[in-house]
Gaussian input, Z-matrix of N, CA and C with variables (Angstrom, degrees):
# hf/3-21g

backbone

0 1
 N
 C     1     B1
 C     2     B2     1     A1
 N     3     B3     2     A2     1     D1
 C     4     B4     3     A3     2     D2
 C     5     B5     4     A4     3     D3
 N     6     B6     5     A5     4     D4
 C     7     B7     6     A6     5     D5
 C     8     B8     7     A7     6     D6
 N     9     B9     8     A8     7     D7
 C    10    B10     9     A9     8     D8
 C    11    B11    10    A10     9     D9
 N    12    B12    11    A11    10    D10
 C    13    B13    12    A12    11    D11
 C    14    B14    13    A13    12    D12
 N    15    B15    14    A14    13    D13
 C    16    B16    15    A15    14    D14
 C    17    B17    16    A16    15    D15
 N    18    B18    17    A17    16    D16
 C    19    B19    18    A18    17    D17
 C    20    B20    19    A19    18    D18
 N    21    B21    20    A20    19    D19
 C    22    B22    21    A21    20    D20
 C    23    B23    22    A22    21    D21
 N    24    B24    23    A23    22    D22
 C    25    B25    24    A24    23    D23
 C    26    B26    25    A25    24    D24
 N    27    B27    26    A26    25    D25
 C    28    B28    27    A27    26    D26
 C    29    B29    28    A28    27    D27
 N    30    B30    29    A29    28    D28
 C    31    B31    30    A30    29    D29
 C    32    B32    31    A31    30    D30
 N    33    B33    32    A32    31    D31
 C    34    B34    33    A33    32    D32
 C    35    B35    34    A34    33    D33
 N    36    B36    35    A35    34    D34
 C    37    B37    36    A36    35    D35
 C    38    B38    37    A37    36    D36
 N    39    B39    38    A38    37    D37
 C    40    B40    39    A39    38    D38
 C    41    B41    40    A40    39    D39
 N    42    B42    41    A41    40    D40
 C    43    B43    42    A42    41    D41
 C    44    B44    43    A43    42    D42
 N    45    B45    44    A44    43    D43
 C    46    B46    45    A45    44    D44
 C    47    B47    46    A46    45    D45
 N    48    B48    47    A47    46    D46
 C    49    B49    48    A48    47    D47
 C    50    B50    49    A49    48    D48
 N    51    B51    50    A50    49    D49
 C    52    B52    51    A51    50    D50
 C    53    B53    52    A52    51    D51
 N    54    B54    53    A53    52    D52
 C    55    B55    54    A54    53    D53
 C    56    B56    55    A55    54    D54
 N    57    B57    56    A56    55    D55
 C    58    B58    57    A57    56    D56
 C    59    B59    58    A58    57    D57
 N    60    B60    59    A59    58    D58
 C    61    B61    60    A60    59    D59
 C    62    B62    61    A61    60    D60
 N    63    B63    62    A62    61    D61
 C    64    B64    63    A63    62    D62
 C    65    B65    64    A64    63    D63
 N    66    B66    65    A65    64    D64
 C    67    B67    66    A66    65    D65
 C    68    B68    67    A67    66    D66
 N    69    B69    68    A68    67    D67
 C    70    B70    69    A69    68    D68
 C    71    B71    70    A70    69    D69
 N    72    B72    71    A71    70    D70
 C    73    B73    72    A72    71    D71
 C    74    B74    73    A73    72    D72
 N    75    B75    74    A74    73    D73
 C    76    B76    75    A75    74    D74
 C    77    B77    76    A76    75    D75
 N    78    B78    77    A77    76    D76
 C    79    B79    78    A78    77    D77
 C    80    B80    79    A79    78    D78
 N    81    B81    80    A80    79    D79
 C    82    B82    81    A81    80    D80
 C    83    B83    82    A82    81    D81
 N    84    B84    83    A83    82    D82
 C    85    B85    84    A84    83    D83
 C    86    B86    85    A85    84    D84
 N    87    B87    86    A86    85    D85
 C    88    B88    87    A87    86    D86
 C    89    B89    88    A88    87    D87
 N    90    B90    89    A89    88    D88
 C    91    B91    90    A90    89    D89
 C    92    B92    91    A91    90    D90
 N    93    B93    92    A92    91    D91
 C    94    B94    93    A93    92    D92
 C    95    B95    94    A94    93    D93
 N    96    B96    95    A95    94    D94
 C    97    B97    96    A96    95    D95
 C    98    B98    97    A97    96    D96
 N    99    B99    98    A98    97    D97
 C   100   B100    99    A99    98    D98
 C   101   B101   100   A100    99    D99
 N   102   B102   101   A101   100   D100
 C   103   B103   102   A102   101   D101
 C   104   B104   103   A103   102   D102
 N   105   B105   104   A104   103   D103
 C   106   B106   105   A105   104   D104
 C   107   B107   106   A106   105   D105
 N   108   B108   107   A107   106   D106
 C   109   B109   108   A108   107   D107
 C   110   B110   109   A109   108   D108
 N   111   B111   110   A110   109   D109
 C   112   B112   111   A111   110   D110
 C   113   B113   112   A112   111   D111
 N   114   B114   113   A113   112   D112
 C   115   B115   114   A114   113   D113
 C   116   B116   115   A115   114   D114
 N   117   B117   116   A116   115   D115
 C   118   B118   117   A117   116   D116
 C   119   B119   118   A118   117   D117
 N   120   B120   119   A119   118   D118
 C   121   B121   120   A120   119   D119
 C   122   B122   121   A121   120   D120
 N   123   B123   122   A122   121   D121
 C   124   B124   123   A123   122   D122
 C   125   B125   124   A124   123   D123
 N   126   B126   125   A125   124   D124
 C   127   B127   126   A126   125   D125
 C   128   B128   127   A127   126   D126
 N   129   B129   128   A128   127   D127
 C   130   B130   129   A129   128   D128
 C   131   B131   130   A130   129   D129

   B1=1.4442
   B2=1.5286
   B3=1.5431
   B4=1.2592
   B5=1.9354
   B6=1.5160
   B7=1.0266
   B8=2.1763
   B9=1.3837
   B10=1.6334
   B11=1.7887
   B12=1.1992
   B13=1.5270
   B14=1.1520
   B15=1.4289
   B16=1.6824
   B17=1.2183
   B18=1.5090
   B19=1.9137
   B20=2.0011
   B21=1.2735
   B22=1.4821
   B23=1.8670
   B24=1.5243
   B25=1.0046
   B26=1.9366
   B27=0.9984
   B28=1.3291
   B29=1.5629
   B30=1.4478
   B31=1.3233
   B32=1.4125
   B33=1.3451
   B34=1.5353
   B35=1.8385
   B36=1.5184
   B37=1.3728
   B38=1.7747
   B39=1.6256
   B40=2.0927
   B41=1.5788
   B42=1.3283
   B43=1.7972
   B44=2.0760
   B45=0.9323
   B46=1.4483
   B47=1.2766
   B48=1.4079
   B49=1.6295
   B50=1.5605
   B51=1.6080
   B52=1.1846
   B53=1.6234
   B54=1.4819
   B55=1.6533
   B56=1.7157
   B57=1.5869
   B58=1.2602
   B59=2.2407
   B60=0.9328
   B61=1.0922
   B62=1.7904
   B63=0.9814
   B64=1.7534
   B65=1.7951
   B66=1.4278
   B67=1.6656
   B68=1.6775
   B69=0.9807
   B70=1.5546
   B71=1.4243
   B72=1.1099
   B73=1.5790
   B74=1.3984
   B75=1.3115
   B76=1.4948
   B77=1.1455
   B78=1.4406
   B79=1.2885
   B80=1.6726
   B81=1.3019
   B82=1.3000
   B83=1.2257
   B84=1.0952
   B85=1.4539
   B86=1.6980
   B87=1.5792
   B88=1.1530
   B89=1.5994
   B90=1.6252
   B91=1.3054
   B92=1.6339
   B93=1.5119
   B94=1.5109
   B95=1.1591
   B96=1.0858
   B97=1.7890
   B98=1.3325
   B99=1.0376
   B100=1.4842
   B101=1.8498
   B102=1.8020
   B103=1.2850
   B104=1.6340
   B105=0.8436
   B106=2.0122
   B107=1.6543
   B108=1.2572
   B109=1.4331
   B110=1.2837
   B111=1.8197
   B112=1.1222
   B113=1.6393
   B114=1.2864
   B115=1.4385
   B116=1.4580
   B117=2.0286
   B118=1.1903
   B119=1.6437
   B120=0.9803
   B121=1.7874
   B122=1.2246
   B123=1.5669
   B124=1.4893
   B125=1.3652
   B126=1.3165
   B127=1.4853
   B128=1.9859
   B129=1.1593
   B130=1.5889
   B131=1.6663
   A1=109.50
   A2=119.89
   A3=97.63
   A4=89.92
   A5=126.74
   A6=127.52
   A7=101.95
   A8=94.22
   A9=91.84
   A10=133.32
   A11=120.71
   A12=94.94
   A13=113.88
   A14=105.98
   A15=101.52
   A16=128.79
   A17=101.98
   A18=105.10
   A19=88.82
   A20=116.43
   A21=88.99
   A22=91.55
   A23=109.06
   A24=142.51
   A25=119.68
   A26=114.94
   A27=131.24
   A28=106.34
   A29=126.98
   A30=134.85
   A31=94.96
   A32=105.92
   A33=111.44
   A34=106.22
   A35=97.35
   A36=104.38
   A37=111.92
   A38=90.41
   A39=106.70
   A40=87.48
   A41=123.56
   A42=105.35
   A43=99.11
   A44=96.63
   A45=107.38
   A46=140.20
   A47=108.08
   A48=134.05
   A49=127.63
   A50=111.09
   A51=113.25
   A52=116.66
   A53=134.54
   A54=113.14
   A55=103.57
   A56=102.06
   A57=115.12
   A58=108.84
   A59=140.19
   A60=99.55
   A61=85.04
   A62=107.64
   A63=151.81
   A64=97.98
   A65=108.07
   A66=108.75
   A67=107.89
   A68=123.36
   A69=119.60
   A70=104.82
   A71=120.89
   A72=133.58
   A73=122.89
   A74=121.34
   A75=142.87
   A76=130.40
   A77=116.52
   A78=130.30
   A79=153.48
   A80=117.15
   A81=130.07
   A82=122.65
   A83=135.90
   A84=122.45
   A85=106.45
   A86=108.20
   A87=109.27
   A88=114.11
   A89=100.47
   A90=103.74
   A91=143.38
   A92=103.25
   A93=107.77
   A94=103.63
   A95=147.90
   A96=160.30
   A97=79.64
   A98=145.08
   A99=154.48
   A100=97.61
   A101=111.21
   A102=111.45
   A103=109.50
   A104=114.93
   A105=146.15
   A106=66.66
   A107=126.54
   A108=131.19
   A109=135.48
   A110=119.02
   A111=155.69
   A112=95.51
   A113=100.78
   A114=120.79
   A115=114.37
   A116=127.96
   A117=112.36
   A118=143.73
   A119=104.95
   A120=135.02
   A121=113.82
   A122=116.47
   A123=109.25
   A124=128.50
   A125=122.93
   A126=120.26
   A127=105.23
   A128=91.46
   A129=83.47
   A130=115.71
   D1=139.45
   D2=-156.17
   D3=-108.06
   D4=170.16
   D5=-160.88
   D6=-91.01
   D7=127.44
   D8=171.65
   D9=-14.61
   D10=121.96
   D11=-175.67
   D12=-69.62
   D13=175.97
   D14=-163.13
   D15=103.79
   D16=-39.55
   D17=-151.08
   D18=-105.16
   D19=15.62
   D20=171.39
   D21=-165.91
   D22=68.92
   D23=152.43
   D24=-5.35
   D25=-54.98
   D26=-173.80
   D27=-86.14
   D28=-35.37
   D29=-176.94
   D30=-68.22
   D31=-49.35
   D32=-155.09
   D33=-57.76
   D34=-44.15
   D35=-159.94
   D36=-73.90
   D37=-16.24
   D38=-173.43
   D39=-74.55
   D40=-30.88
   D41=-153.19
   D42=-80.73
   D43=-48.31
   D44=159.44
   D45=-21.97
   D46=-45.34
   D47=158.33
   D48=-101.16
   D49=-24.63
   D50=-157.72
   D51=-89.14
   D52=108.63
   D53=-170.44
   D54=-106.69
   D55=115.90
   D56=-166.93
   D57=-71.51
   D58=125.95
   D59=-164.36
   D60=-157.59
   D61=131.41
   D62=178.19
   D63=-24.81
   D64=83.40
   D65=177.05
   D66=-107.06
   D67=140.57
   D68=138.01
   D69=170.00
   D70=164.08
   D71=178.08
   D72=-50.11
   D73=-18.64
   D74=164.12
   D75=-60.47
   D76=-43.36
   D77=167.54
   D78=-18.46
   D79=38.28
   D80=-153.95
   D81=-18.30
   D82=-176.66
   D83=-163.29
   D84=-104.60
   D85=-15.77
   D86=177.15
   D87=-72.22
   D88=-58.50
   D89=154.66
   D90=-18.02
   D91=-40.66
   D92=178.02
   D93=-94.61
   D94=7.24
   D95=-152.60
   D96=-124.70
   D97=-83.02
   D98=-178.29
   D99=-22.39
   D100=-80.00
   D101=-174.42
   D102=-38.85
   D103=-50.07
   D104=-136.26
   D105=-73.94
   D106=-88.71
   D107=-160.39
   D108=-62.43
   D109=-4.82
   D110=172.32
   D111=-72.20
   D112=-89.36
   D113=-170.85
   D114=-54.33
   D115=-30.58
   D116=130.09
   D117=-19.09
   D118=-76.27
   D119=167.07
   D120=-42.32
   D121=-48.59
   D122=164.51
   D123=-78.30
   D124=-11.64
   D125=176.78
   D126=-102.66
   D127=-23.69
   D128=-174.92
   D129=116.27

């Protein structure tokens, strides 16, 4: 259940700006072709 808006001010304002996005040393190469072309596609 998620908490009323409003009541946690600082979360609210990080999700807004913040782009969480798929890191680590594991990452196959297809995988980053995937991100790489995603995050293309969404900005244009």
């Amino acid at each position: 259940m998620r908490p009323p808006a409003g009541t946690m001010p600082v979360t609210e304002t990080a999700s807004k700006h913040v782009l969480a996005l798929p890191m680590h040393p594991y990452l196959d190469a297809e995988t980053q072709v995937r991100v790489i072309d995603t995050v293309l596609a969404f900005n244009g």
